[in-house]
C-alpha positions as CSV (number, residue, x, y, z in Angstrom):
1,X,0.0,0.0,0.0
2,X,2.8,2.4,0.8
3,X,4.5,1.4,-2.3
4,X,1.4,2.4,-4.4
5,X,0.8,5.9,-2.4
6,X,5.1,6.2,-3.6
7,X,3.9,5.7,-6.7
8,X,1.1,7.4,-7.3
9,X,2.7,10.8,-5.3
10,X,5.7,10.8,-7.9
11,X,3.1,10.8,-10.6
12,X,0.7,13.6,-9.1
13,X,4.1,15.5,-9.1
14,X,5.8,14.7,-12.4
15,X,1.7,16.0,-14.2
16,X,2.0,18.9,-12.3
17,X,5.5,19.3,-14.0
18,X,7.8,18.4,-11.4
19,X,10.0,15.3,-10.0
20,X,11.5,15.4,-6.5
21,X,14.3,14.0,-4.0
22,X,12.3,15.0,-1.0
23,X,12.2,11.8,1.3
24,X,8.3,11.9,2.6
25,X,8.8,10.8,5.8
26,X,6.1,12.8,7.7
27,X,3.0,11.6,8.5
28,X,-0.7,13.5,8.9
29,X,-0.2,13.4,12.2
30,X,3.5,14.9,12.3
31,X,2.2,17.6,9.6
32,X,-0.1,18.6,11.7
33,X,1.9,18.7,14.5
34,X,4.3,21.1,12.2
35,X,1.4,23.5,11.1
36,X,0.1,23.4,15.0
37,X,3.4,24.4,16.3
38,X,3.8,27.1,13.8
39,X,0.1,28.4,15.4
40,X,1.4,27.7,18.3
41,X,-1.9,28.6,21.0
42,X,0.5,29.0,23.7
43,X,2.9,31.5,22.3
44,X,0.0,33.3,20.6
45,X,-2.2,33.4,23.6
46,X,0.4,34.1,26.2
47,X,2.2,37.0,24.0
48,X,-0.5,39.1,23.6
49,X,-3.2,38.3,26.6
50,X,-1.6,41.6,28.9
51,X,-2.7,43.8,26.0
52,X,-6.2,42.7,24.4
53,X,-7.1,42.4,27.7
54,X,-6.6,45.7,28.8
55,X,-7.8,46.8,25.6
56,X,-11.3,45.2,25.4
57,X,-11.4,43.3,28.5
58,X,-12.8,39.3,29.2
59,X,-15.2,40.1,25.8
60,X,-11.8,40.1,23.9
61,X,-12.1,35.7,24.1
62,X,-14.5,36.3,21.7
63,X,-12.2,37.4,19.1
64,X,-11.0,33.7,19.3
65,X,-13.9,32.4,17.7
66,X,-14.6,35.1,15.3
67,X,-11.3,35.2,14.1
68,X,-11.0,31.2,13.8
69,X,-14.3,30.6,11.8
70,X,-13.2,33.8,9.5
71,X,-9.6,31.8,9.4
72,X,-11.3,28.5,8.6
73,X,-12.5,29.1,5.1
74,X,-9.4,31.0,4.1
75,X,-8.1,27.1,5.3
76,X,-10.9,25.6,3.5
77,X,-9.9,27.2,0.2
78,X,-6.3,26.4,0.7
79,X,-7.2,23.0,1.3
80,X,-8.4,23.0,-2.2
81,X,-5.8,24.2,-4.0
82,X,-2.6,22.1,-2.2
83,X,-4.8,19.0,-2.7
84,X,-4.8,19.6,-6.5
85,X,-1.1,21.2,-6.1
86,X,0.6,19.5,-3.5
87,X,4.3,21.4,-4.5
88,X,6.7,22.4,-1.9
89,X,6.5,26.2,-1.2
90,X,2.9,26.7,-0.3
91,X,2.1,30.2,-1.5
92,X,4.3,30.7,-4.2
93,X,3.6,27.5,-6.7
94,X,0.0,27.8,-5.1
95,X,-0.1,31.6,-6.8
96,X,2.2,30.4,-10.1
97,X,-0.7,27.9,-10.7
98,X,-3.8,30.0,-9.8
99,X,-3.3,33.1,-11.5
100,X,0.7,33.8,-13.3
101,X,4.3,34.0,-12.8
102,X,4.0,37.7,-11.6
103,X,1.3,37.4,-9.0
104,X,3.4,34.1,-7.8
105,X,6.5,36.1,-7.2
106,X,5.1,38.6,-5.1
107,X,2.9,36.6,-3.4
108,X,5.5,34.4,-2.6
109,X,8.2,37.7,-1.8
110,X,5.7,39.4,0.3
111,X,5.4,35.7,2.4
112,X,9.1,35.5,2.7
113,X,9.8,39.0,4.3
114,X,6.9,37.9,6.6
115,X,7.9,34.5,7.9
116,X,11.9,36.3,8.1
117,X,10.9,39.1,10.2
118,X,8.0,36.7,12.1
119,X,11.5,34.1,13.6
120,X,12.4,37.4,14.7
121,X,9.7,38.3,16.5
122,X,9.0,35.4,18.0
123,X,12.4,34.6,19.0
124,X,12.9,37.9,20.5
125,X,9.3,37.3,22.1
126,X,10.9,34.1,24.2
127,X,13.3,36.7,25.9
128,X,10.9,37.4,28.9
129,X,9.6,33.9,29.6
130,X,13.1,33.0,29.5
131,X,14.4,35.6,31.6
132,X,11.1,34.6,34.2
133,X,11.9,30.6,33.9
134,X,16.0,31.2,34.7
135,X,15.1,33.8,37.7
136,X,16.9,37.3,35.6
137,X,15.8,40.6,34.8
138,X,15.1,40.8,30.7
139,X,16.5,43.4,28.8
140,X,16.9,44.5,24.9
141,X,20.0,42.9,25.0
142,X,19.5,39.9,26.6
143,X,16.2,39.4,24.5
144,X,18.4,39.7,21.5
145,X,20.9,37.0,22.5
146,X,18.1,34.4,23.5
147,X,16.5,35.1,20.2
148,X,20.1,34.2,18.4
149,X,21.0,31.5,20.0
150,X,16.8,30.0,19.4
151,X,17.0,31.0,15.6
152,X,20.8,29.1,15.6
153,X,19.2,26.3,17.7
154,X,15.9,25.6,14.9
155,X,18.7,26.3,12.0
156,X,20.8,23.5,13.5
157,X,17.6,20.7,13.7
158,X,16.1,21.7,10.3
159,X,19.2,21.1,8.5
160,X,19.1,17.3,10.3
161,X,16.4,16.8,8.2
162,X,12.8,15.6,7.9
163,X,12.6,13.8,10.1
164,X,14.1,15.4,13.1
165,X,12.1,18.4,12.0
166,X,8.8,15.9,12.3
167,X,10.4,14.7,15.9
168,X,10.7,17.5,17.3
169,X,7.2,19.5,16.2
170,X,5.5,16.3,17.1
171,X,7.1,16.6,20.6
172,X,6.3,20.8,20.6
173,X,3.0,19.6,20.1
174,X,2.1,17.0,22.8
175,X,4.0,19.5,25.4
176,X,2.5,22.7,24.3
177,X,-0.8,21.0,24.6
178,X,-0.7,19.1,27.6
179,X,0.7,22.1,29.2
180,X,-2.3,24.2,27.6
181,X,-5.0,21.6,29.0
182,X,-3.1,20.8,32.8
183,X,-2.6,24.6,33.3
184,X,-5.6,25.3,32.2
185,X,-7.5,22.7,34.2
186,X,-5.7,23.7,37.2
187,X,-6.5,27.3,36.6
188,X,-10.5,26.7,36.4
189,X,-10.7,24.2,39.2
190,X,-8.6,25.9,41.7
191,X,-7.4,30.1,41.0
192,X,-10.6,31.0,39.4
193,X,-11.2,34.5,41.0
194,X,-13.7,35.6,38.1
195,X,-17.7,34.5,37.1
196,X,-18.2,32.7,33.7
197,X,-20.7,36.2,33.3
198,X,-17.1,38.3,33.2
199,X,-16.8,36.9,29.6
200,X,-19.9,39.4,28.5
201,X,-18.9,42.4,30.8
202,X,-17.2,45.2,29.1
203,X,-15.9,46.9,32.5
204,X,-17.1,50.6,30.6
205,X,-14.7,50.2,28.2
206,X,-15.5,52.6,25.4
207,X,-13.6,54.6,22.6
208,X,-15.3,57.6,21.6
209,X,-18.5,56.7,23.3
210,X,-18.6,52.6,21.9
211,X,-17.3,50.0,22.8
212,X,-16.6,48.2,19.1
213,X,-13.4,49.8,18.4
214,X,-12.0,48.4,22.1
215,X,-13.0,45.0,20.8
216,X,-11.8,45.3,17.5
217,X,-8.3,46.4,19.0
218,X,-8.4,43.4,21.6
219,X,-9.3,41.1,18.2
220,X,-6.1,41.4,17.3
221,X,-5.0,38.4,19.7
222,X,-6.9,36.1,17.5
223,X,-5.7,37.6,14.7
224,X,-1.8,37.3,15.3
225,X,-2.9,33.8,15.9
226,X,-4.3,32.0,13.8
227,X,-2.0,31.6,10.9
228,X,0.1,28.2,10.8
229,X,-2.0,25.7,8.8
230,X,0.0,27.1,5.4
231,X,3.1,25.2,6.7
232,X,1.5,21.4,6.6
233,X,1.5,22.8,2.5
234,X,4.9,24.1,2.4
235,X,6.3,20.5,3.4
236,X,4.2,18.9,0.5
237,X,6.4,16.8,-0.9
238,X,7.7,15.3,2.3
239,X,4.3,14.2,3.0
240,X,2.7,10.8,1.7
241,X,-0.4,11.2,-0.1
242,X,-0.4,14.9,0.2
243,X,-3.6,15.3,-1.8
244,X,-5.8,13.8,1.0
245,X,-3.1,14.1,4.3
246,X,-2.6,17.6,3.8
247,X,-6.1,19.4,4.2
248,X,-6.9,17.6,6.6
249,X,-3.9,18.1,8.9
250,X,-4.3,22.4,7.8
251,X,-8.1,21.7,9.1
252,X,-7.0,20.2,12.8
253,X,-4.7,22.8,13.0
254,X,-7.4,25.2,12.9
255,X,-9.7,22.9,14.9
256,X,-7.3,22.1,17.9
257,X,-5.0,24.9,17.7
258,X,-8.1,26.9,18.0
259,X,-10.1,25.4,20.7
260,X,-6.3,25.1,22.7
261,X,-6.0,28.6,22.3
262,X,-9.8,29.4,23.4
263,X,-9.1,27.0,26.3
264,X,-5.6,28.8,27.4
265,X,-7.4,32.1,27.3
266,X,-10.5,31.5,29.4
267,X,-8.7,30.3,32.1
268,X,-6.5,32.8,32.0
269,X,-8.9,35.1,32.0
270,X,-11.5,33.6,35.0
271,X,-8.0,33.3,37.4
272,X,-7.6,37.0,37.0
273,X,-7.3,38.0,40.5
274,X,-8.3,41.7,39.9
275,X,-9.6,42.6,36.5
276,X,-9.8,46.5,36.7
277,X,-5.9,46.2,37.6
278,X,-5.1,44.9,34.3
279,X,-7.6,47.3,32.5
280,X,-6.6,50.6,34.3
281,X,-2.9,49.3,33.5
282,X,-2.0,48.6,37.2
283,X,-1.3,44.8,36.5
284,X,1.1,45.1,33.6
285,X,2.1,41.6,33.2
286,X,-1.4,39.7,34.1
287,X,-0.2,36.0,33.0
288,X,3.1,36.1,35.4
289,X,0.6,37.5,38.5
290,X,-1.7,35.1,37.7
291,X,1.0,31.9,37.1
292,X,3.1,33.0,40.7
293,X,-0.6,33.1,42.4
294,X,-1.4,29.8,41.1
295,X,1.8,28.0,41.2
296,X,4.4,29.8,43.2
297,X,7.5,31.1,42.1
298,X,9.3,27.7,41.6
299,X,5.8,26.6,40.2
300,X,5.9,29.4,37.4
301,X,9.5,28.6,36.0
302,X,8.0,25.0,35.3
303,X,5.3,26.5,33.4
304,X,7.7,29.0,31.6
305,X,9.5,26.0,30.8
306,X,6.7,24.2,28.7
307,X,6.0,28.4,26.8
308,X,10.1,28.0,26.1
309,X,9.2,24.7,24.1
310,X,6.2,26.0,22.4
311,X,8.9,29.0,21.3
312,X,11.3,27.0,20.4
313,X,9.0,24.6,18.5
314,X,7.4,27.8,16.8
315,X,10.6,29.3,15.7
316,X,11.5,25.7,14.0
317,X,8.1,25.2,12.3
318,X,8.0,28.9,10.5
319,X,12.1,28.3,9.8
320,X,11.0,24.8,8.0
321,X,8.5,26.5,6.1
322,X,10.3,29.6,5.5
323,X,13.1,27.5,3.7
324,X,10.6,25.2,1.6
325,X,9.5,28.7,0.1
326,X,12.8,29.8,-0.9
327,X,13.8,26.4,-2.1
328,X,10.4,26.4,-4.3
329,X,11.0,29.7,-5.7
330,X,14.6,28.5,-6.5
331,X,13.8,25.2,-8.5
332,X,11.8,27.7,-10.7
333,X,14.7,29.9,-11.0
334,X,12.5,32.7,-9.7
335,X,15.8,34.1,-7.5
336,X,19.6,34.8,-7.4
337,X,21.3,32.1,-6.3
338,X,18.9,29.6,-7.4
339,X,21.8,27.0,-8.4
340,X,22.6,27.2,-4.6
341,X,19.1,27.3,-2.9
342,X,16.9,24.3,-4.9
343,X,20.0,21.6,-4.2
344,X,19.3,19.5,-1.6
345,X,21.2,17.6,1.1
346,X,22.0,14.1,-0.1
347,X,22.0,12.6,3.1
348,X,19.4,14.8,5.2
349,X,17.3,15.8,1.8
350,X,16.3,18.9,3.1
351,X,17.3,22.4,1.3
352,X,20.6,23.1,3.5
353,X,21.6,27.0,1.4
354,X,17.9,28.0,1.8
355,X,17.6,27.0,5.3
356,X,21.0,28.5,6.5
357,X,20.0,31.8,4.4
358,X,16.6,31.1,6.2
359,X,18.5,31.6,9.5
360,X,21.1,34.1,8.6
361,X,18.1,36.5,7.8
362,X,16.3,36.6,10.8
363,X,19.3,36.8,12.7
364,X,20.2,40.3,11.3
365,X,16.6,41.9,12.0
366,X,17.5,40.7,15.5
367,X,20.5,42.0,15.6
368,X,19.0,45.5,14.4
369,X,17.1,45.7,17.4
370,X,20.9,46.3,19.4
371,X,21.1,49.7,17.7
372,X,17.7,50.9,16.0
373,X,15.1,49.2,18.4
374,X,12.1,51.8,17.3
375,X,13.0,50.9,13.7
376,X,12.8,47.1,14.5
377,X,8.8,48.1,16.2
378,X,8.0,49.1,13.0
379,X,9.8,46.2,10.7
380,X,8.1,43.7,13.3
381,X,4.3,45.1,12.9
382,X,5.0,43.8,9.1
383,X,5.3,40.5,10.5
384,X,1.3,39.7,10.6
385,X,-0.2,41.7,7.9
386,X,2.2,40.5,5.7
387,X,1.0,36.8,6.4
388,X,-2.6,38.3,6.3
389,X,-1.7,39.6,2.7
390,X,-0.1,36.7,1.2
391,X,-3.1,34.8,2.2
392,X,-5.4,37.1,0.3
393,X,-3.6,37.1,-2.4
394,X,-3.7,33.1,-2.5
395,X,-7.4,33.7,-1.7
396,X,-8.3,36.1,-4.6
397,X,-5.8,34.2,-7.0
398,X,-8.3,31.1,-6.1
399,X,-11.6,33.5,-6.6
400,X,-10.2,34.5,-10.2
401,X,-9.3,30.9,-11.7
402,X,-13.1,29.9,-10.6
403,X,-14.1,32.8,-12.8
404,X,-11.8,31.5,-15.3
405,X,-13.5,28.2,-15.1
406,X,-11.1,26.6,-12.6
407,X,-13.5,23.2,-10.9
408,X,-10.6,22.0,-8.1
409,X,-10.0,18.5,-9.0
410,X,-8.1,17.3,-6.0
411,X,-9.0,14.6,-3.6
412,X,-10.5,17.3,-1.6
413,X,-12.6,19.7,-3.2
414,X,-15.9,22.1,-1.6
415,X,-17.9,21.3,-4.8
416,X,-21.0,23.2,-4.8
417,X,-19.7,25.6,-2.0
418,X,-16.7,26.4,-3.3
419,X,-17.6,29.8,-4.4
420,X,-19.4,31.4,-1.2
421,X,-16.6,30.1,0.9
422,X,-14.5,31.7,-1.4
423,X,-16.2,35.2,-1.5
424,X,-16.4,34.9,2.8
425,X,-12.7,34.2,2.6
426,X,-11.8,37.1,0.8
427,X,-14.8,39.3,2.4
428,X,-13.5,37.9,5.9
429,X,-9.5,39.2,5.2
430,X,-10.0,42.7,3.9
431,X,-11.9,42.8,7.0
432,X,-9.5,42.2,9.0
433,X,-6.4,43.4,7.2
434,X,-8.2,47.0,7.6
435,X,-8.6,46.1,11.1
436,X,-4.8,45.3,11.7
437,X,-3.7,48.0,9.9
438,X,-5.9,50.6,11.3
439,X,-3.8,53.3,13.4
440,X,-4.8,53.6,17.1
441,X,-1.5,55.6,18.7
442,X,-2.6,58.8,18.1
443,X,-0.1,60.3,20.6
444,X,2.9,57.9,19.1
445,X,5.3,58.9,16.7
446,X,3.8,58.7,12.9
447,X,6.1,55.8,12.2
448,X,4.8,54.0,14.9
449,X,1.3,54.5,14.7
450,X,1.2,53.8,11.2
451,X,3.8,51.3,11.6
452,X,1.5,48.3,9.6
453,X,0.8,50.2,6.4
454,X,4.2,51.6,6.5
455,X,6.4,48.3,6.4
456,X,3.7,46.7,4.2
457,X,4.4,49.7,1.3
458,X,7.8,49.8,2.0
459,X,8.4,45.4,1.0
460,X,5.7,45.8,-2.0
461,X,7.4,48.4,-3.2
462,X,11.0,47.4,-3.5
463,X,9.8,43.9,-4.6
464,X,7.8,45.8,-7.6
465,X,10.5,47.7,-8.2
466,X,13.0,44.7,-8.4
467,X,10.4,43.0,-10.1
468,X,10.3,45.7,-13.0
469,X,14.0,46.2,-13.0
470,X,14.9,42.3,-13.3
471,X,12.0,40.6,-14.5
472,X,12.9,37.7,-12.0
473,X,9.9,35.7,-13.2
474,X,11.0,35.7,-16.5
475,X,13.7,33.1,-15.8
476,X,12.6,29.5,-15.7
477,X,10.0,26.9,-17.7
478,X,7.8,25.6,-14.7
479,X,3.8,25.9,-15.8
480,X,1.9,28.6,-14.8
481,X,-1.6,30.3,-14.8
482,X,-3.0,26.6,-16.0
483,X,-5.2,26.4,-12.6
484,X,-8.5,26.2,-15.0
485,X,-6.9,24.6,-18.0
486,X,-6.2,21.9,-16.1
487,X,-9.9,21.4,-14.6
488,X,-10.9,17.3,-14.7
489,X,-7.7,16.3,-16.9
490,X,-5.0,13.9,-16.0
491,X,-2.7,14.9,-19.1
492,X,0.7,15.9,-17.8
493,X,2.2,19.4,-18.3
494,X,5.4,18.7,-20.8
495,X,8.7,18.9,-18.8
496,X,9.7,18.9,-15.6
497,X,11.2,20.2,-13.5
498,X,13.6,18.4,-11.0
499,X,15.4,18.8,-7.9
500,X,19.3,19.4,-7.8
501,X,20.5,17.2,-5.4
């Protein structure tokens, strides 16, 4: 049975044009585990709680939902189009396929400068928890040098190869959510200080007289979170039967991700000991008061040691995926150095020049933050949107090959509802693009307050202008823009193109 899957994933892959020395070694479960690791509840919930929750108070759980059923059909539609092109890259061959060469090369450059300046974040994000698990005081500078030595740390295992990567998320994901579900327990059967009712009181919060815009704001906790699913597709070709394995692993991402999020955050948020501290800003740090109230001090560290593995595990799973994007654009000779980046390891078979470049990236926006640390704010709030952006594009891409004629004609497909959960998609992330790039510092400096739209300008328009000046997407034969020519047939695109190995 394996031997037939083999065979029939090397043929899916050489009609869509390509062949591949990938070893797929992952299994649905392991992809998941990749693409729930990359979501990563924990980090996302623990990151931002403080602030959405003195923005829009206990309501702001709410956003969870919302924002995960919005998140949900942009997974749905992605679902179709990996199961019909299951290609290492996600976004980028995804975009080459649904709409052109062009559209693929800024989709997949504005998803690049993303995930690079995201292993930043997040790496730099581990600094505190760190500092609170060893007993220090953080600082900029000792943020900076945890976050090098995690972004070394992932570059090291993802060059081991598949299966280590597959190991180790797997492993991120059982302790990320036992720790989400004993914590959590804990928290609601013994430190709840707050009534299940707090969930629907507002405390009076109100910006110019409503209280819409405060919940909007605290949305954005949902919002930085759920993204993640895209990397079970960037590992396609490490994955048997990708056609069927992969939506399925992007849809329990959403599924469990989401409710462990939900889960994380409503006990956090009933074990608040005083909620008008944390809304009148008294309470800076709620998740610390309320971890040493529940736990103790030695109690705390533990727990700050299971957040350490969820960063860690994070900052491997967007590296991984990161790396399969530049490799992808690579084999189609889409980038400089595309001799160097599409070869692959022959003994870990994993791209080892995209990976270290992969890591050698992030590593200098860290490094930034030693000397330009209000620049870095600013390169950082790019981090999000820019995912948000890249999925829209993928999104919209998918909304004009239906119009073209495009019927997906994968394993999975929405058949009949393909189309209204496509227009919700798309409907669902303008939405909330506008609503993450919206300024709300009025009293901050201009760069800062319009830190979002800013960054977001600043990466399109150097890639169009690089774009226009080199015509990257010139270079190389791989099809494109056949999404709808290819409706219902089994014919085989002439060529292929193959890994360098």
């Amino acid at each position: 049975m394996s031997d037939h899957i083999a065979d029939s994933d090397a043929e899916q892959l050489r009609a869509l044009g390509y062949t591949s020395n990938f070893k797929r070694s992952m299994s649905v479960t392991e992809n998941f585990a990749l693409g729930f690791t990359y979501l990563s509840p924990v980090v996302g919930v623990y990151t931002l709680f403080g602030l959405c929750l003195a923005a829009g108070g206990p309501p702001m759980f709410w956003a969870y939902l919302l924002v995960g059923l919005g998140q949900l059909l942009v997974c749905l539609i992605f679902g179709e189009v990996v199961s019909q092109f299951p290609i290492s890259g996600g976004v980028y061959p995804w975009a080459r396929r649904l709409v052109g060469k062009r559209w693929a090369w800024m989709v997949g450059w504005v998803y690049a400068w993303a995930l690079v300046v995201t292993i930043a974040a997040v790496a730099v994000g581990a600094g505190p928890y760190m500092a609170a698990m060893l007993g220090f005081e953080p600082s900029n500078s000792t943020n900076i040098g945890i976050a090098l030595v995690l972004t070394v740390i992932a570059t090291v295992v993802n060059l081991s190869g598949t299966k280590v990567l597959a190991r180790i998320a797997m492993f991120g994901f059982i302790c990320e959510l036992l720790g989400a579900l004993v914590v959590g327990i804990y928290l609601l059967i013994f430190e709840r200080h707050q009534p299940f009712s707090v969930l629907f009181n507002t405390f009076d919060i109100a910006i110019d007289g409503s209280y819409l815009p405060a919940f909007l704001t605290a949305s954005l906790a949902g919002m930085f979170l759920y993204y993640g699913f895209e990397a079970c597709g960037d590992v396609a070709e490490e994955t048997p039967n990708a056609s069927r394995s992969i939506p399925k692993a992007m849809r329990m991402t959403i599924y469990v991700g989401g409710v462990a999020a939900m889960f994380a955050c409503l006990a956090l948020i009933l074990a608040v000991p005083d909620m008008s501290a944390v809304i009148n800003g008294t309470d800076k740090d709620p998740v610390t008061t309320i971890l040493n109230n529940a736990f103790g001090v030695t109690g705390s560290k533990v727990v700050m040691g299971i957040v350490m593995v969820s960063f860690i595990s994070c900052v491997l799973s967007l590296q991984a995926a990161a790396s399969r994007l530049l490799y992808s654009y690579a084999r189609d000779e889409m980038i400089i150095g595309s001799s160097l980046l599409k070869k692959l390891s022959p003994t870990t078979h994993v791209p080892t020049t995209a990976l270290l470049v992969c890591g050698v990236l992030p590593a200098i926006v860290i490094c930034l933050g030693f000397v330009l640390q209000d620049a870095i704010a600013t390169i950082v709030s790019f981090a999000a949107i820019g995912i948000y952006l890249a999925f829209q594009m993928i999104v919209s891409g998918a909304l004009f090959a239906r119009l073209r004629g495009w019927k997906p004609s994968g394993a999975f497909t929405l058949g009949r509802w393909g189309m209204l959960v496509n227009l919700g998609a798309l409907a669902y992330g303008v939405l909330a693009i506008i609503n993450m790039a919206w300024p709300r510092s009025p009293d901050a400096a201009w760069y800062v307050n319009y830190g979002m739209p800013l960054s977001t300008a600043i990466v399109i328009g150097l890639g169009l202008v690089y774009m226009v000046a080199r015509k990257p997407y010139e270079t190389g034969t791989a099809p494109a823009g056949d999404a709808w020519k290819l409706a219902g047939s089994k014919h085989a695109p002439k060529g292929a193109v193959g890994d360098a190995v």
